[in-house]
DODO-742677 format. One line per field, with one value per residue (C-alpha): residue in three letters; z, y, x. Coordinates in steps of 0.1 Angstrom, whole numbers, padded with zeros to 4 digits. Each point is the difference from the previous one (the first is absolute). Example, Ala and Ser with C-alpha at 12.3 -4.5 7.8 and 13.67 -1.06 7.14 Angstrom:
BEGIN
residuo c(ALA;SER);
w c(0078;-0007);
v c(-0045;0034);
u c(0123;0014);
# end
This chain:
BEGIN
residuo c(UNK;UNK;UNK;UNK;UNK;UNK;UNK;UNK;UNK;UNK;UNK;UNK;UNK;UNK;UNK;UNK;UNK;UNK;UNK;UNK;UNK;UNK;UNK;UNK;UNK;UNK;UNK;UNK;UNK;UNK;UNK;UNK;UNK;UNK;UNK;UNK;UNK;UNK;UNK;UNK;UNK;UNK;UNK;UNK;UNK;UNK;UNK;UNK;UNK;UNK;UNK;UNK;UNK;UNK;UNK;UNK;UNK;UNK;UNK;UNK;UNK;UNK;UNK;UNK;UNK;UNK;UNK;UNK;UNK;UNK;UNK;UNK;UNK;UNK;UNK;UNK;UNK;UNK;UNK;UNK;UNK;UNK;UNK;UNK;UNK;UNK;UNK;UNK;UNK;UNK;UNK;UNK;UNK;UNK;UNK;UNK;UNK;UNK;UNK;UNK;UNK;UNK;UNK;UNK;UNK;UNK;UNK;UNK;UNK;UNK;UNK;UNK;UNK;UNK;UNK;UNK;UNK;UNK;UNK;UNK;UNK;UNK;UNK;UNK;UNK;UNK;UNK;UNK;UNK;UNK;UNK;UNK;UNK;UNK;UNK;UNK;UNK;UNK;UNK;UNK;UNK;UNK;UNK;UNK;UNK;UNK;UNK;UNK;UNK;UNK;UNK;UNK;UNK;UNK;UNK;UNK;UNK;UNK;UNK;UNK;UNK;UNK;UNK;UNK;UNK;UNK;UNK;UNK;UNK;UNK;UNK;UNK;UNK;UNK;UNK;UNK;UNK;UNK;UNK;UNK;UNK;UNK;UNK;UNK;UNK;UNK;UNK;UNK;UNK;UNK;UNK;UNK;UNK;UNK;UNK;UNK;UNK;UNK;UNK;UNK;UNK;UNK;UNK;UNK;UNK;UNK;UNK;UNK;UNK;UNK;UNK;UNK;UNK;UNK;UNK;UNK;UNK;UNK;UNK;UNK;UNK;UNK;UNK;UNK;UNK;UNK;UNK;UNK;UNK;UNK;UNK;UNK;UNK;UNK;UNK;UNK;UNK;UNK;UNK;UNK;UNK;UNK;UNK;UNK;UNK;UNK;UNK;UNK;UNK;UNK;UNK;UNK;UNK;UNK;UNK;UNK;UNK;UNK;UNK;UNK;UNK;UNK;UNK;UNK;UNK;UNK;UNK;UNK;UNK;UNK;UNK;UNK;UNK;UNK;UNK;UNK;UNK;UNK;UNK;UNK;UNK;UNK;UNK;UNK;UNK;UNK;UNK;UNK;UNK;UNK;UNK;UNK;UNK;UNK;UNK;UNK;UNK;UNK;UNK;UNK;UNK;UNK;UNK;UNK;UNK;UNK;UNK;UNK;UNK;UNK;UNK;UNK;UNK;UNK;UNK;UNK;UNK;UNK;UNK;UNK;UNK;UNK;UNK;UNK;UNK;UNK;UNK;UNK;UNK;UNK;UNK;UNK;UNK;UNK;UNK;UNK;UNK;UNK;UNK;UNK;UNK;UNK;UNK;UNK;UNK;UNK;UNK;UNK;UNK;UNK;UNK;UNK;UNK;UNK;UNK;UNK;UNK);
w c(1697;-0018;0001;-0015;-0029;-0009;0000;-0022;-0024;-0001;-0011;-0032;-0013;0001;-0021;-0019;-0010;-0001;-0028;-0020;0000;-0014;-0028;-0007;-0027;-0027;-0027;-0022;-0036;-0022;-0035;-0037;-0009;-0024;-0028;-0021;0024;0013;-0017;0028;0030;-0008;0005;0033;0010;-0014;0021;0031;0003;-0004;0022;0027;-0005;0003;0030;0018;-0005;-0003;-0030;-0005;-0037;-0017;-0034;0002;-0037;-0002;0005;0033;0007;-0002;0024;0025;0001;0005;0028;0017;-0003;0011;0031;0005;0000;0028;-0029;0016;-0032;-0037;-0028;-0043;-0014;-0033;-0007;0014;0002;0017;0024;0010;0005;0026;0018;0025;0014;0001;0016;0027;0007;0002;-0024;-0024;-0041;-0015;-0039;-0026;-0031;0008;-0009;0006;0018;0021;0014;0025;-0001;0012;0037;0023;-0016;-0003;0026;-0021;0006;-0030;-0015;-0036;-0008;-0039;-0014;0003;-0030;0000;0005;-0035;-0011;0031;-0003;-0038;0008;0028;-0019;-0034;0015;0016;-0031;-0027;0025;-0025;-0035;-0027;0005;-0012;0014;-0021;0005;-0018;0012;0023;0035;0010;-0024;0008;0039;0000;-0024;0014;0039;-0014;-0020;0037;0011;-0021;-0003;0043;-0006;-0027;-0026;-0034;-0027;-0033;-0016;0013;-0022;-0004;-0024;-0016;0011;-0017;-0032;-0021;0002;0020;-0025;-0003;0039;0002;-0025;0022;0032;-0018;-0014;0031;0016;0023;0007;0028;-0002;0024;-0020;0024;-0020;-0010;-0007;-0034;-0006;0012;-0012;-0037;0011;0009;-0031;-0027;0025;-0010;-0033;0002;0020;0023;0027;0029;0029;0008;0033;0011;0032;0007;-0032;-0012;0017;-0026;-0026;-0031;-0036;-0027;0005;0032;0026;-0017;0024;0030;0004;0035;0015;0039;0018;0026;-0004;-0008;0033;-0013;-0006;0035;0020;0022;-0019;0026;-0001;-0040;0003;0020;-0025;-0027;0017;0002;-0037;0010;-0026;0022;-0023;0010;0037;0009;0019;0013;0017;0013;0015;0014;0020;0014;0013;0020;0015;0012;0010;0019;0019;0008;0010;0024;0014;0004;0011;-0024;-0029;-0030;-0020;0019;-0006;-0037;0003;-0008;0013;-0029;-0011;-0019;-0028;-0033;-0024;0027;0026;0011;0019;0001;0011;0022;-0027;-0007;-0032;-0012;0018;-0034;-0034;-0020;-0032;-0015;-0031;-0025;-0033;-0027;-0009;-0034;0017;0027;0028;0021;0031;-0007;0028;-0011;-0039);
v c(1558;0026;-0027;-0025;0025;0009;-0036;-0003;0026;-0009;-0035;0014;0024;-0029;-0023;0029;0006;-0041;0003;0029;-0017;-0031;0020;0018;-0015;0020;-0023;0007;-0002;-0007;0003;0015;0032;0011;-0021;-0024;-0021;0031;-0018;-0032;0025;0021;-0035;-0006;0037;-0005;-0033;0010;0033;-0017;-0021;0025;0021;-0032;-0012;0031;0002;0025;-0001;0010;-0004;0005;-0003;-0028;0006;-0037;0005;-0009;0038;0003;-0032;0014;0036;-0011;-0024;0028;0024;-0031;-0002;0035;-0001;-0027;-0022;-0035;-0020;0006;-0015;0002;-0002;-0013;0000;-0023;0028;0023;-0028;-0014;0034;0011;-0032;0002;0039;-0013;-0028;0014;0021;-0025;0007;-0033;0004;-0013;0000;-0007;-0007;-0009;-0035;-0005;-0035;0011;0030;-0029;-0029;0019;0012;-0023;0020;0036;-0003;0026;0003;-0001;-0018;-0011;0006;-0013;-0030;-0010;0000;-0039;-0003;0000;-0026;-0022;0007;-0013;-0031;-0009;0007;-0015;-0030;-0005;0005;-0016;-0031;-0022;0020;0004;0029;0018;0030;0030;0033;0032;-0003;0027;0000;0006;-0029;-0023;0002;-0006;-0027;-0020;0004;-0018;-0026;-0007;-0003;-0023;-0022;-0002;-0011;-0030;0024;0006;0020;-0015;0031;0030;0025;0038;0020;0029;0028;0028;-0018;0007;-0041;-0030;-0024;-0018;-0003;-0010;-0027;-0015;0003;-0020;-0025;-0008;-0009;0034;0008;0027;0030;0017;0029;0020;0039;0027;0001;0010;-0032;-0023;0015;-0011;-0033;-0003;0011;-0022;-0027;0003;0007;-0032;-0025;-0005;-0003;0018;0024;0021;0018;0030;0022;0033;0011;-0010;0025;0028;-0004;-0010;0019;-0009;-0034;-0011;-0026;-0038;-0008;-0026;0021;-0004;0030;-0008;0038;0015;0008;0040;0019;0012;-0029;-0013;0030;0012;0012;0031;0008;-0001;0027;0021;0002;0005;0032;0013;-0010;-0020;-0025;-0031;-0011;-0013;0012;0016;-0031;-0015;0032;0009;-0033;0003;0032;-0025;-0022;0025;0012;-0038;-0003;0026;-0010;-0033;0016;0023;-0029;-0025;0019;-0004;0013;0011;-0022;-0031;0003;0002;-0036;-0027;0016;0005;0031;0008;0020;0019;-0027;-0030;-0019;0007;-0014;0001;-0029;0005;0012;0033;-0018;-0013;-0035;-0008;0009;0023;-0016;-0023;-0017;0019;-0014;0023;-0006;0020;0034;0001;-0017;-0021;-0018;-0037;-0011;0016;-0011);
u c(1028;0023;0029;-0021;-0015;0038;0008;-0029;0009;0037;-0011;-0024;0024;0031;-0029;-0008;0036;0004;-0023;0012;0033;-0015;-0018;0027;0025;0029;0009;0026;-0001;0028;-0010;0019;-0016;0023;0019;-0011;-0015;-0026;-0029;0005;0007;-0031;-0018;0013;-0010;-0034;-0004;0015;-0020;-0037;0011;0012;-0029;-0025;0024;0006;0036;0026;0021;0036;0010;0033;0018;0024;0007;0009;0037;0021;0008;-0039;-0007;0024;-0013;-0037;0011;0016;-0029;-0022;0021;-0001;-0039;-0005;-0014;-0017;0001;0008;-0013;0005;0036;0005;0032;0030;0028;-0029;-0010;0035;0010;-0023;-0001;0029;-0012;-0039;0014;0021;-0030;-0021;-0026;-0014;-0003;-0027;0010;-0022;0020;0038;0003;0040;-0002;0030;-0017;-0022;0026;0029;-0026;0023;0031;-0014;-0029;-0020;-0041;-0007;-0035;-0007;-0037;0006;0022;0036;0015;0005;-0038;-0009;0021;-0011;-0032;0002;0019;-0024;-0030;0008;0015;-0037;-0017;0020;0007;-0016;0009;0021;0019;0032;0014;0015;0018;0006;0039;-0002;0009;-0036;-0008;0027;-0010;-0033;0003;0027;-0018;-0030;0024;0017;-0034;-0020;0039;-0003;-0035;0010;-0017;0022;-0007;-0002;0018;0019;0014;0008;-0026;0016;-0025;-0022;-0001;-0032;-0009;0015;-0011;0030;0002;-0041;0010;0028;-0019;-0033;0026;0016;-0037;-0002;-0036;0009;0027;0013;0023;0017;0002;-0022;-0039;0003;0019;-0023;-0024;0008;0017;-0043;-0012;0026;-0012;-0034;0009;0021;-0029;0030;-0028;0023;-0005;0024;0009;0024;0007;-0011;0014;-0037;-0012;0009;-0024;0015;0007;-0026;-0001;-0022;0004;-0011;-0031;0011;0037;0010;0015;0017;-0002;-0012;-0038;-0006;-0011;-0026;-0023;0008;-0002;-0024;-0030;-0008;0038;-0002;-0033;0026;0025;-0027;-0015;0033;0005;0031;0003;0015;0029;0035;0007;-0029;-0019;0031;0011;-0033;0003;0034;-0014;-0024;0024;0020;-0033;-0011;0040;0002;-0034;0018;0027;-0019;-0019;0032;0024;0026;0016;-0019;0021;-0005;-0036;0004;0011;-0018;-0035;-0031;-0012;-0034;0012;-0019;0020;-0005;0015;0033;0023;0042;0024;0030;0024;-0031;-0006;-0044;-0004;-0018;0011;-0028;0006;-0030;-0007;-0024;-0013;-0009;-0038;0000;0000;0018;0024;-0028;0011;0003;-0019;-0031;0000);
# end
């Protein structure tokens, strides 16, 4: 009997341990808590410790002051600590800096605001585990082009920009766009911006027949292109990216402005996660939501990896995971399978998704 009672008892304590192991999980967090960008990093350490306290997770968090010298340090110390994943990073220099140590450690990156397209399209070169839980800097203009090309299929439209590179992008993507579709524009110009009125430009865009804008610059502006439309009976809607999002000087939004963005976390996340931040008086702005969320992820990952077998990194691939904000799931290159931008129409008051007006 003894043999069979110390078989017995070897067998509970290796589950017992099993178990621990599986609940037991030290994510890094890369964040800039001193600088100018302090304001964004004390987001992601808002977010990330909620969700380690409602996730029973152990947090390791360090200032990766947004510089390379920072990134590199922090990857070190994440090393050092026997980290299993790490997740924030803002900034590119921070980012591409600690890559190549977490890397050769073996240790994925879930970032939350880098949007350098080469940091995901160069994976077959660098082989870095590194996951994009926000847009790619070419998803706005994309998601514009795609979008507006939808829409305006059977419009009168012109596209304008305020000259700057920003502008210029974004406005010559969607002019590729609608011109691959058979779509053309019956006017394209540049507007010079933060003028007081864009009269003169209203009057040339009602003369040449346009009856939808896209203007590819800053709220403000579009704002008063709306309002000397109005003045003008010019009868046109305008639309703009995530510039729109800023609310604009004195002059408000003209009602049916379409605004292409992602949505704000907060009026898509989880209501019982919201009441969590709320009791904490944690008001969920910028980074907060998406890094609770990227916490999350590495928890589910690491449960998949636990189960399968393999590398934590291979299950962040092209699996979905229940987050705060939503759905999420990465492709093979670590970047979102779907972009998060979606077209809003301003109802008067504020950005409305177009799908429900």
């Amino acid at each position: 009997m003894r043999p069979r009672v110390t078989i017995s008892a070897a067998l509970a304590w290796l589950f017992m341990a099993s178990v621990a192991s599986a609940q037991t999980l030290l994510v890094g967090v890369a964040a800039p808590l001193s600088g100018p960008s302090a304001i964004l990093g004390k987001q992601i350490d808002a977010g990330t410790s909620l969700a380690a306290e409602a996730n029973g997770i152990e947090l390791k968090t360090i200032d990766d002051a947004c510089t390379a010298e920072g990134g590199a340090a922090a990857a070190r110390e994440f090393v050092a600590a026997k980290v299993n994943a790490v997740v924030g990073f803002l900034c590119t220099d921070a980012i591409e800096a600690a890559m190549p140590i977490l890397k050769d450690a073996n240790i994925p990156v879930i970032t939350v605001g880098v949007r350098t397209e080469s940091l995901t399209d160069r994976r077959a070169k660098t082989g870095w585990p590194v996951y994009r839980l926000g847009p790619r800097g070419d998803d706005e203009r994309n998601a514009v082009a795609a979008s507006l090309t939808h829409l305006w299929q059977d419009e009168l439209f012109a596209i304008i920009d305020d000259g700057t590179i920003y502008g210029r992008e974004i406005a010559e993507t969607f002019r590729a766009a609608a011109e691959q579709a058979a779509l053309k524009p019956v006017f394209v110009d540049t507007f010079r911006p933060q003028l007081d009125n864009q009269i003169g430009l209203v009057g040339r865009l009602k003369k040449a027949g346009a009856t939808h804008v896209f203007a590819g610059g800053d709220g403000d502006d579009v704002a008063i292109m709306g309002r000397d439309a109005a003045q003008l009976s010019a009868g046109i809607v305008f639309a703009g990216g995530e510039n729109l999002r800023t609310p604009p000087g004195d002059v408000p939004y003209a009602t049916g402005t379409l605004m292409i963005a992602p949505p704000e976390w907060a009026d898509v996340a989880d209501p019982k996660v919201l009441e969590s931040f709320s009791a904490r008086r944690i008001v969920t702005d910028g980074y907060t939501l998406p890094a609770y969320a990227a916490v999350e992820i590495a928890k589910a990952a690491l449960g998949l990896s636990e189960t399968s077998g393999k590398p934590l990194a291979d299950a962040l691939t092209g699996h979905d995971f229940t987050t705060a904000i939503g759905p999420v799931r990465f492709d093979a290159k670590g970047d979102l399978s779907q972009s998060p931008y979606r077209v809003f129409r301003f109802d008067g008051t504020r950005f409305a998704p177009l799908e429900s007006n």
